[in-house]
C-alpha positions, 0 to 999 in steps of 0.5 A: 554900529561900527566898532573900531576893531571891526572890518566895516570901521577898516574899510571905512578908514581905507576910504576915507584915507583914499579919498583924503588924499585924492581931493584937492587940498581945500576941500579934505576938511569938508571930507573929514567933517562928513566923514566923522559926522558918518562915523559918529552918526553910524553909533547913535545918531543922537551923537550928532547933537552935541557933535555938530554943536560943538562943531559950531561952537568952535567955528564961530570962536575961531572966526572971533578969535581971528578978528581979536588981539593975541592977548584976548585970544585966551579967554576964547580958547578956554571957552572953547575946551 
């Protein structure tokens, strides 16, 4: 379990800020994703349920959101909280 004062969750902040800024630019959000995804997982794996979930939830109100008028984008975004 890694606990936000421990010295596994420093080194896992370390890392992930190196290698944040060590990829190209496109590619820090699949890195942050991952890394996240790990840090949940490393508590209860069953965190990743409602975590992936609403990870494609707001993924696919986004892609909406995107193809909407601005008036209309409302309705998504209360969705989406």
């Amino acid at each position: 379990m890694m606990i936000l004062n421990s010295v596994e969750f420093l080194l896992f902040f370390f890392l992930v800020s190196v290698l944040t800024f060590a990829i190209p630019a496109t590619f820090r959000w699949v890195m942050l994703l991952l890394a996240s995804l790990f840090f949940y997982g490393s508590m209860n794996v069953y965190f990743l349920l409602p975590l992936f979930g609403s990870c494609l939830l707001d993924y696919f109100l986004g892609r909406k959101m995107a193809g909407t008028l601005p008036g209309k984008r409302k309705k998504f975004l209360i969705i989406s909280d």
